[in-house]
C-alpha positions as CSV (number, residue, x, y, z in Angstrom):
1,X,-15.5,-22.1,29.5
2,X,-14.3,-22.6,25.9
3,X,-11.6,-20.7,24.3
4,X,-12.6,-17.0,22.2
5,X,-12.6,-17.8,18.3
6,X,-9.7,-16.9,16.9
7,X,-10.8,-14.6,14.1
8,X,-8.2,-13.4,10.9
9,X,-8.3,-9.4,10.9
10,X,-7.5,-8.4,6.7
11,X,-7.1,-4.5,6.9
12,X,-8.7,-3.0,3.0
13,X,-8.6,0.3,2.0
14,X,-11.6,2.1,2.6
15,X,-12.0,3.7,-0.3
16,X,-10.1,4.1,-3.6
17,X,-9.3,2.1,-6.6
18,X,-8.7,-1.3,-4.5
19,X,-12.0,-0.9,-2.2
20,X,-14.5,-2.3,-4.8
21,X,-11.9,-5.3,-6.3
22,X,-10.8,-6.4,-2.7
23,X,-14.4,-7.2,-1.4
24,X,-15.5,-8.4,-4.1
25,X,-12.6,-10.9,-4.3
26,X,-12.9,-12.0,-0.5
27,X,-17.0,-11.9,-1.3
28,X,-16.6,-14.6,-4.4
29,X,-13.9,-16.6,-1.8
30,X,-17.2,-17.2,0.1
31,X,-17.1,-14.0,2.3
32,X,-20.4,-13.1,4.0
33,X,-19.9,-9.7,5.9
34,X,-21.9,-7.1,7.9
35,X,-20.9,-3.5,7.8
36,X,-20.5,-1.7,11.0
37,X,-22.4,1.3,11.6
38,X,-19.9,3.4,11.1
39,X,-18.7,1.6,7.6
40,X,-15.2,1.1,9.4
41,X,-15.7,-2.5,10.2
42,X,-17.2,-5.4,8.3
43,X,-18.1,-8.8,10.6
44,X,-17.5,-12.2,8.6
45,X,-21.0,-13.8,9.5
46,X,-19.2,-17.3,8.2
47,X,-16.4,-17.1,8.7
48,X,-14.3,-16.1,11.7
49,X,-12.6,-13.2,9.3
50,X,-13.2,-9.8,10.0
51,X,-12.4,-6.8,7.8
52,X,-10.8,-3.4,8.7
53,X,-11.7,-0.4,6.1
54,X,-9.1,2.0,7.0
55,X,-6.8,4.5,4.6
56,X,-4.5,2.9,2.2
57,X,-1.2,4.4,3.9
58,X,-1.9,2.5,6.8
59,X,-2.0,-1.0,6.0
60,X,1.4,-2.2,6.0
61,X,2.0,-0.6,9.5
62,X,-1.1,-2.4,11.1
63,X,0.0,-5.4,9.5
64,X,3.7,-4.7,10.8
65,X,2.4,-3.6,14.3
66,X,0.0,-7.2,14.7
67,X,-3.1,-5.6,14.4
68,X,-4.2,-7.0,11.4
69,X,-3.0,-10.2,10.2
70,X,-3.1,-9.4,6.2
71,X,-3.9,-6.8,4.1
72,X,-4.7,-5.9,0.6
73,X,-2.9,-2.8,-0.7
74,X,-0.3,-1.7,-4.0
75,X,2.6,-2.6,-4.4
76,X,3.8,1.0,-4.7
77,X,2.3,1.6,-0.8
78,X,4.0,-1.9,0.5
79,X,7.4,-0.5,-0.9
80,X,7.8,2.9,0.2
81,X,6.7,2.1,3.6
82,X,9.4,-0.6,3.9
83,X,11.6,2.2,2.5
84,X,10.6,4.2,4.9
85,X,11.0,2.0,8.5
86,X,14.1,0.9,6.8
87,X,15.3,4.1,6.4
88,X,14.2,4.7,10.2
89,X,16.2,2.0,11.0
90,X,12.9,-0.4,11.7
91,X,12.4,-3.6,10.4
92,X,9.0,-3.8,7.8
93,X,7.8,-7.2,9.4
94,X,5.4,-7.1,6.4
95,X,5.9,-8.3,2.9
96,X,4.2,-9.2,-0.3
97,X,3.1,-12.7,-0.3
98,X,0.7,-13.0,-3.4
99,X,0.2,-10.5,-6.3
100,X,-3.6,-9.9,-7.4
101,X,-5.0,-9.0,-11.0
102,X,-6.0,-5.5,-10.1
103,X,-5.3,-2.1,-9.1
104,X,-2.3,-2.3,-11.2
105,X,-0.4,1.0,-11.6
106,X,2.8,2.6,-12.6
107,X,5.0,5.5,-11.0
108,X,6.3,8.1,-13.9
109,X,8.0,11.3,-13.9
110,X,5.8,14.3,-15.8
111,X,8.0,17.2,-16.9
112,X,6.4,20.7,-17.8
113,X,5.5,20.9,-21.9
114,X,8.4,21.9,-23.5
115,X,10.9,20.8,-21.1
116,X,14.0,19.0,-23.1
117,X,14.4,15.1,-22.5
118,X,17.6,13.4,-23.6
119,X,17.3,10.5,-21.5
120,X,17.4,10.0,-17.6
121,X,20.4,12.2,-17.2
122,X,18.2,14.7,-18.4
123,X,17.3,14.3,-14.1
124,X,20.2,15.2,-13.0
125,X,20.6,18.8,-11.1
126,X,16.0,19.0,-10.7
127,X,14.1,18.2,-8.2
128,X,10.9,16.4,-8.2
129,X,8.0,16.6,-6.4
130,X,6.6,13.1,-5.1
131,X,5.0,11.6,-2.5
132,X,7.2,8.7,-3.1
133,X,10.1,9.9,-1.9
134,X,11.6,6.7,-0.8
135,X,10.7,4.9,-4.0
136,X,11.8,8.1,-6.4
137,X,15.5,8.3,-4.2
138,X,16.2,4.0,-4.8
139,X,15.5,4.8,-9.0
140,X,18.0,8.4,-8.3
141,X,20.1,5.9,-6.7
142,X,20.1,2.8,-9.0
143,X,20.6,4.8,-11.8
144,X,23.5,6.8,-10.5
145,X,21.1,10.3,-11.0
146,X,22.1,13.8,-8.5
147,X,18.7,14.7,-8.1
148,X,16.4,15.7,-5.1
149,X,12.9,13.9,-4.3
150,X,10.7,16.9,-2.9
151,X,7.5,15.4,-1.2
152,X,4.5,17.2,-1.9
């Protein structure tokens, strides 16, 4: 009896900004894939790689709980999550190991019109609303700001 293929599992958002870029870049690596029936699961036809479309949040825990062995996802998700089972007390077990040229973005702080800005201790004594609360309390922190990260 010979031995089961080992096959490379790469979890990919399954829809959003990175979807598109991500197969296309494992596509022009020489990536030939079937989609599932339910679009949740593409099958590497020549390659024993298989690809898991799944929600963007997700990715660096499957890659940290071994059931996937890479994943494509931003930067912004990668951090916060290590933030997060960090401040849990968990180790991440996933890191960044290459950078791709896309789906670049950057995290900002919006303040109603009107609102006076002298600079970040303009911060101090709010609170803002973020879904990056791990993220937004490292730049409170590194900056020496006393304000509180809502998440919305």
């Amino acid at each position: 009896m010979e031995p089961a293929e080992q096959r490379i599992q790469i979890a990919v958002q399954k829809s959003g900004r990175l979807t598109d870029h991500s197969i296309d870049l494992l596509e022009r690596c020489g990536l030939k894939v079937t989609k599932s029936k339910d679009q949740l699961f593409c099958f590497g036809e020549n390659m024993p790689i298989d690809l898991l479309l799944v929600r963007d949040d997700d990715i660096p825990g499957l890659v940290s709980d071994d059931v996937c062995d890479l994943g494509i996802v931003g930067l912004n998700v990668v951090e916060e999550k290590r933030l997060a089972r960090e401040a849990d007390g968990k180790p991440a077990r996933f890191k960044q190991v290459f950078e791709l040229d896309f789906g670049h973005c950057r995290l900002s702080i919006a303040a109603p019109d009107g609102t006076a800005y002298d600079g970040l201790q303009s911060l101090n004594n709010t609170r803002i609303a973020t879904s990056y609360v791990g993220i937004l309390n490292n730049f409170l922190e590194t900056n020496g700001l006393d304000a509180e990260a809502v998440y919305f």
